[in-house]
C-alpha positions in Angstrom: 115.5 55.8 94.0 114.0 53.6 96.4 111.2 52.0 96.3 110.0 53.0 99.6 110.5 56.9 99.1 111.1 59.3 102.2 110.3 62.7 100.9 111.2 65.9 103.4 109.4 69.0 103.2 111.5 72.5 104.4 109.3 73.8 106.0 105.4 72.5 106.4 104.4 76.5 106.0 100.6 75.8 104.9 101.9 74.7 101.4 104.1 72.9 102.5 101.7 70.7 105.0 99.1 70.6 102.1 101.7 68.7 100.0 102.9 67.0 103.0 99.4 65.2 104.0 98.7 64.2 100.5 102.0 62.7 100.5 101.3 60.6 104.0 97.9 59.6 102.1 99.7 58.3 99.6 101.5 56.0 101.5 104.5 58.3 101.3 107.1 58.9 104.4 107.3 62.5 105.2 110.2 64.2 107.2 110.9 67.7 108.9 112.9 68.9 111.2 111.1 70.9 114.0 113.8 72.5 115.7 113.3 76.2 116.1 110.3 75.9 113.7 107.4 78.0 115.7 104.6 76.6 116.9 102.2 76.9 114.2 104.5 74.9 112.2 105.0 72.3 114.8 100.9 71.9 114.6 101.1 71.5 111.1 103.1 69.1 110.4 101.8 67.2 113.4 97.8 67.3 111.8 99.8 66.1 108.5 101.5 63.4 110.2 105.0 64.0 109.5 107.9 62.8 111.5 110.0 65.4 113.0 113.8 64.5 112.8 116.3 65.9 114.9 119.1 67.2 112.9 119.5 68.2 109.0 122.7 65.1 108.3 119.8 62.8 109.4 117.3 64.1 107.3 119.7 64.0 104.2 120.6 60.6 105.2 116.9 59.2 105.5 115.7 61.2 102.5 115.2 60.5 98.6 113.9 63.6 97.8 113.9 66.9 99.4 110.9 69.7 98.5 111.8 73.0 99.8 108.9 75.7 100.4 110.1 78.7 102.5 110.0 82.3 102.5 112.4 83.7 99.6 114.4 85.1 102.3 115.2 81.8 103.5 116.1 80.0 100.0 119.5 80.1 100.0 120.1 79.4 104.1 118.0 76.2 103.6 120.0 75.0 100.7 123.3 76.0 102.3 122.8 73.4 105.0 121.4 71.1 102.3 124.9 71.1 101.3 126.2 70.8 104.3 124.6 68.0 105.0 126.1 66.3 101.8 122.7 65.4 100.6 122.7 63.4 97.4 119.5 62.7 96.0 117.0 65.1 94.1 115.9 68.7 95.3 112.7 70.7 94.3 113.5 74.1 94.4 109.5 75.2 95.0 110.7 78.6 96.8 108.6 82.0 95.2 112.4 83.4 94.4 113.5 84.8 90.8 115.3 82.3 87.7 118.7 83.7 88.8 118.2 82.8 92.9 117.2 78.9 91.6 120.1 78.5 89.0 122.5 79.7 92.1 120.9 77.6 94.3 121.7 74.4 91.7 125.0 75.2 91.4 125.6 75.0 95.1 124.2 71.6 95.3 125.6 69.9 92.3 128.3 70.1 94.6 127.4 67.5 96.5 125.7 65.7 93.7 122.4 66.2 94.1 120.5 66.9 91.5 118.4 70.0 91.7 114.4 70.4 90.0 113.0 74.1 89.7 109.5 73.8 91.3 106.4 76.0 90.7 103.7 75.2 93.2 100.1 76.7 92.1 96.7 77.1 93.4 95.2 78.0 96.8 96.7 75.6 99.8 92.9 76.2 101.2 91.4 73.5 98.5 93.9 70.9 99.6 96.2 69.0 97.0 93.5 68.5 94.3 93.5 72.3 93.7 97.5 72.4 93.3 99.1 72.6 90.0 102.8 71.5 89.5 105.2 72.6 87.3 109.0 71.3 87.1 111.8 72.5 85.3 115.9 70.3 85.3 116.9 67.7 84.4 114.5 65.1 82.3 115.1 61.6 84.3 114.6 63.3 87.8 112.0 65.6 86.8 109.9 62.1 85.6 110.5 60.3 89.2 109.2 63.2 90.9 106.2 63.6 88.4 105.6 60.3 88.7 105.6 60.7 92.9 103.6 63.8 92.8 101.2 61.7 90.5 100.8 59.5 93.3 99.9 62.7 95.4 97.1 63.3 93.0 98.8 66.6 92.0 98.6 67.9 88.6 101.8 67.8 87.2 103.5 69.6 84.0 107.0 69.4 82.6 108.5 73.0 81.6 111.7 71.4 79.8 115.2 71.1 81.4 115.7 74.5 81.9 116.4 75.9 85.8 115.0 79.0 85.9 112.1 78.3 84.0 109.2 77.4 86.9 110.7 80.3 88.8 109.6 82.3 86.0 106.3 80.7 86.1 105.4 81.1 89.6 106.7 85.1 89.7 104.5 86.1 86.8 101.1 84.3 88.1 102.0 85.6 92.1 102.8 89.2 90.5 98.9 89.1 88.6 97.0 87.1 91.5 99.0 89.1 94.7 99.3 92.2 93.3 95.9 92.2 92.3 94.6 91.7 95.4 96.8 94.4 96.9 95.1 97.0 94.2 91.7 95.3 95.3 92.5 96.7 99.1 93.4 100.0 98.0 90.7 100.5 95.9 88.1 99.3 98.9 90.1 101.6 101.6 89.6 104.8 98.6 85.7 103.9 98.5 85.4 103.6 102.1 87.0 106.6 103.0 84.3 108.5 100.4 81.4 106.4 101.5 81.3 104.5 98.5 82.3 100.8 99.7 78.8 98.8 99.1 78.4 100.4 95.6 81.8 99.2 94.4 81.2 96.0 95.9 78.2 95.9 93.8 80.0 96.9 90.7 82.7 94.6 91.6 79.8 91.3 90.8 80.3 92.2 87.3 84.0 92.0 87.0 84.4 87.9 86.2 87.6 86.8 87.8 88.4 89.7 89.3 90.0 90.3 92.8 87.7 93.0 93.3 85.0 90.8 93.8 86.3 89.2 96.6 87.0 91.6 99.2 86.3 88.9 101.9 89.4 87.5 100.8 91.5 90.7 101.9 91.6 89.7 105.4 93.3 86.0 104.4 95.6 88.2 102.1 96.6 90.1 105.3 97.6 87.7 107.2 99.9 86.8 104.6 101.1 89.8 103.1 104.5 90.0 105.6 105.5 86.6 102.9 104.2 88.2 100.0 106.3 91.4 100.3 109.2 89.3 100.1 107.6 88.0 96.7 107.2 91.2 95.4 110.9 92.4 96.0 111.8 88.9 93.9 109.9 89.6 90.6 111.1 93.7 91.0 114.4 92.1 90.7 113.1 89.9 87.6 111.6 91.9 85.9 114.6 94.3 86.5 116.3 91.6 84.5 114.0 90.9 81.9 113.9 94.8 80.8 110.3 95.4 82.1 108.7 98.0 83.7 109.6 96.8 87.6 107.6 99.5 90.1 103.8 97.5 90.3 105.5 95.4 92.4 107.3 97.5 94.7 103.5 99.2 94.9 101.6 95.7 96.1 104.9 95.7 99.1 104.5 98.6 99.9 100.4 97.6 100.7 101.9 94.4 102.6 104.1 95.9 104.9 101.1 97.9 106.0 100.0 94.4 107.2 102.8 93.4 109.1 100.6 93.6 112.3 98.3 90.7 110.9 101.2 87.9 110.6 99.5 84.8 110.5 95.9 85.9 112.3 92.9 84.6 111.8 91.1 86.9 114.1 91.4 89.7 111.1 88.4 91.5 109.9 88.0 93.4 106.6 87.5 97.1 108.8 90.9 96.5 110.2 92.6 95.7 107.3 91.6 99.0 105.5 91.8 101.0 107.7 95.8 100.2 108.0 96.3 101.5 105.0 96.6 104.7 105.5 100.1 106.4 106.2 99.1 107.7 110.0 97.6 104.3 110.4 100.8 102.6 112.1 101.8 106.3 113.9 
């Protein structure tokens, strides 16, 4: 790998920016491709400072490494025309999408011979790169260049072995207890609220350490992302489908998202508004 590393991020969603601005900090060029990208995206990666290329065979021919962070609907399409491209350096496979989806998704680009990382990306994009944890699973010589980059980035890094599959894993389980949770959080505020009862289990709630009842300010943020989270949910039912465990919690918290579909993105959203579209006449 070059010395002078161009890293491309698919797409600067607000992960993907986070990791892209610590990356220009660190002296790092940062790529994208803005076509067709909406505009909040386009203002993203323009407050990150990265450099909008104009077609995917000029971004595989400019880049070292390629970190993909997109909606799990959207894994496969990305890599598709990663291989397309004929892209032959390494890939971080940081997509929420289950073990099976990111050993697929290797096995199309070894074609090409790139070399493909399984990438778990952790902690709020809010605190900016020094609240992210890393995780990497693949092969042990690329997984230690892109440790060694995301070092750079100040990220905290962690090796999970050389098995694809394996940060998948990691990322479904924590998104199933943290989103999830805060899905049960919502329907237990709209129950209290419809009885009266919000401000005394808000109270109770201060007791509860760690807890996503406590934070039912929060809800509103977790609104305006819950039309990407559904998506998450439908990847660990298939998982845990798989891995012979009971699979309905998740289709639950989906359920709770799609009643948010309204919110996409907002941040004009207040906690009333958000209960109150969880009941079932709420969208009729």
């Amino acid at each position: 790998m070059p010395k002078a590393l161009t890293m491309a991020i698919l797409h600067p969603g607000q992960m993907g920016a986070v990791l892209g601005s610590q990356a220009r900090r660190a002296g790092i060029d940062v790529v994208w491709l803005g076509e067709g990208r909406s505009r909040a995206t386009r203002e993203r990666a323009s407050a990150a400072g990265l450099r909008d290329l104009g077609d995917m065979n000029e971004l595989a021919e400019q880049s070292d490494l390629i970190v993909a962070v997109c909606p799990p609907d959207a894994a496969e399409e990305v890599a598709a025309a990663v291989v397309k491209s004929g892209f032959s350096g390494i890939y971080v496979e940081a997509n929420p999408i289950r073990p099976q989806r990111s050993r697929r998704i290797a096995e199309m680009l070894a074609e090409t011979g790139c070399t493909v990382l399984d990438g778990c990306v952790i902690g709020p994009a809010e605190l900016g790169a020094g609240g992210l944890r890393v995780y990497l699973s693949g092969e042990a010589g690329a997984a230690a260049l892109v440790s060694a980059t995301f070092g750079e980035m100040k990220l905290t890094v962690s090796s999970l072995g050389e098995e694809v599959g394996a940060a998948s894993a990691l990322k479904l389980a924590y998104a199933l207890s943290q989103k999830a949770g805060r899905s049960l959080a919502a329907v237990s505020y709209a129950l209290a609220e419809r009885y009266a009862v919000g401000g005394e289990l808000r109270a109770e709630a201060e007791s509860l350490r760690g807890n996503p009842l406590r934070e039912p300010d929060y809800l509103p943020i977790a609104a305006s992302r819950g039309w990407r989270w559904a998506a998450e949910m439908e990847e660990i039912h298939e998982t845990l489908t798989d891995a012979d465990l009971p699979d309905g919690l998740p289709l639950a918290a989906a359920e709770v998202f799609a009643c948010w579909n309204g919110f996409k993105d907002r941040d004009d959203v207040d906690l009333t508004s958000v209960l109150g579209s969880l009941g079932h006449d709420a969208g009729r």
